[in-house]
C-alpha positions in Angstrom: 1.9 -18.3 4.7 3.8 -19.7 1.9 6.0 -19.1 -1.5 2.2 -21.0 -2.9 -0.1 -18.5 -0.9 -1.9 -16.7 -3.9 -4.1 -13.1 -2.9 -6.6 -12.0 -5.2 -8.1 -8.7 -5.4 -9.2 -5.6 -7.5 -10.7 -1.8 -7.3 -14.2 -0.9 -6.4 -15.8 -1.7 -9.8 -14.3 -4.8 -10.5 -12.3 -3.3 -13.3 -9.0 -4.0 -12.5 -8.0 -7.8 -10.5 -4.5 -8.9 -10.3 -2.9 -11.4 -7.9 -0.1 -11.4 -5.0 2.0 -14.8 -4.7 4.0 -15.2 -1.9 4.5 -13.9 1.7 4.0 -9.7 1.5 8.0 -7.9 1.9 6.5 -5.8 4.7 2.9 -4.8 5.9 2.7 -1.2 7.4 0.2 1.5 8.1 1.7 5.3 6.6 0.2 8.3 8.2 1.8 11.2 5.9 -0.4 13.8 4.5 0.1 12.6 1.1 -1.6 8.8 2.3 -4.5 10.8 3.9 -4.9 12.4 0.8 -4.5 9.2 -1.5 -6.9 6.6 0.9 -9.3 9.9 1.5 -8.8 9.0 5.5 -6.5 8.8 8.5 -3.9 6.8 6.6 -2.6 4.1 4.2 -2.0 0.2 4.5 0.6 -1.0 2.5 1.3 -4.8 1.5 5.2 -4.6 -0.6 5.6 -7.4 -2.7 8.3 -8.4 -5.0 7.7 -6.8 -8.3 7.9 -10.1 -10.2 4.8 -11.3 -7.2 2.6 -9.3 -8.5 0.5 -9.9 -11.8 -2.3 -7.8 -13.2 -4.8 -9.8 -14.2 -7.2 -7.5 -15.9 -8.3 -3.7 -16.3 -6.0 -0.5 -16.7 -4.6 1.9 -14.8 -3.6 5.4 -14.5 -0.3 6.3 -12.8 0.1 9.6 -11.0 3.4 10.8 -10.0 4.3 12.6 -6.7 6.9 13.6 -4.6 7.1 11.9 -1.1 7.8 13.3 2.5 11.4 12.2 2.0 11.7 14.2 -1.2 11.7 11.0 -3.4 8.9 10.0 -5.9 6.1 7.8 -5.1 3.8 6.7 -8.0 0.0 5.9 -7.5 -2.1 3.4 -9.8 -5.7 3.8 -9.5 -8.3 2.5 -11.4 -9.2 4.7 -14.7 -12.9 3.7 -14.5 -13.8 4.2 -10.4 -10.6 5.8 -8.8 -9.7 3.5 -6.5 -6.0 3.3 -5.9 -4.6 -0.1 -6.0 -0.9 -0.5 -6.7 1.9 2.1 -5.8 5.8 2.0 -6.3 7.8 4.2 -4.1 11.8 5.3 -5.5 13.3 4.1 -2.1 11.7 0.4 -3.2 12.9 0.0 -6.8 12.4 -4.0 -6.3 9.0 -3.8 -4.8 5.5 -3.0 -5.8 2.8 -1.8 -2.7 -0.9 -3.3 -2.6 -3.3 -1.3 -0.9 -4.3 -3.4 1.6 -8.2 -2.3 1.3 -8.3 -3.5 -2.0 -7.7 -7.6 -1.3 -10.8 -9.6 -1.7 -9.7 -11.1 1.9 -8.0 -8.6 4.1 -7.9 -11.2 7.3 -4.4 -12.0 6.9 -3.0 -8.5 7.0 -1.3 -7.5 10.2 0.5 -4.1 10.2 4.0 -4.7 11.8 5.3 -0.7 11.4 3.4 2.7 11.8 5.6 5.1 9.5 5.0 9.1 9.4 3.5 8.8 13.0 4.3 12.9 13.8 1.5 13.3 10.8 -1.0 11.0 12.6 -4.1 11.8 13.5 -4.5 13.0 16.5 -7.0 10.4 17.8 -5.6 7.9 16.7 -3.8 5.4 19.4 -1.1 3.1 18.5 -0.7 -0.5 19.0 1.6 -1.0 21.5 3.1 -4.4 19.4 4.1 -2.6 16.6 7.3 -0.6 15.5 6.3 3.2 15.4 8.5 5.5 13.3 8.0 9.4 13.3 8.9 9.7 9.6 9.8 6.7 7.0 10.1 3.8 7.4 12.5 3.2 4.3 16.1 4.9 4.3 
């Protein structure tokens, strides 16, 4: 890809749309309990961006505010008209913003290079032998 690449996408309604310029920070699949809970399924896909990458084109948002495995906070945007989570911000990546991967209008590109939280995993679930596997964060 390139510093021109743009990335469009939005929630399930059509609501919110924003836009990702660039190449993606990191692209990583997070299996803690609190993803499973957030996606509704075995885990999360993640695309970090630059902060300054990422522009909101339309819709709002609602933020929730957690706390994270690693004791830090991890806030959620989602959608305020159909739920659907689309931008998160974690206190251990002040200068990034993370895309849920699910929510790009083309999801081709993305190619998970970490597995984070692995000892929360489901149990089924085998991973790819190419990719970095961490049994807790993957940020420090």
């Amino acid at each position: 890809m390139s510093e021109d690449q743009v990335r469009s996408g939005g929630c399930s309604c059509g609501a919110v749309r924003y836009e990702a310029s660039g190449d993606p920070i990191r692209v990583g699949v997070c299996h803690c309990k609190e993803c499973q809970l957030r996606t509704g399924t075995a885990f999360g896909i993640s695309c970090y961006f630059p902060k300054d990458k990422v522009t909101v084109l339309q819709g709002s948002m609602t933020t929730y505010e957690r706390s994270s495995n690693s004791g830090r906070w991890a806030r959620t945007q989602f959608c305020e008209v159909c739920g659907s989570t689309v931008l998160f911000n974690v206190e251990a990546q002040p200068q990034a913003i993370g895309v849920a991967g699910g929510s790009f209008d083309d999801t081709d590109w993305i190619e998970p290079e970490l597995h984070a939280w692995a000892r929360s995993a489901q149990k089924w679930f085998h991973f790819p032998d190419d990719v970095q596997v961490l049994q807790e964060s993957a940020i420090k």
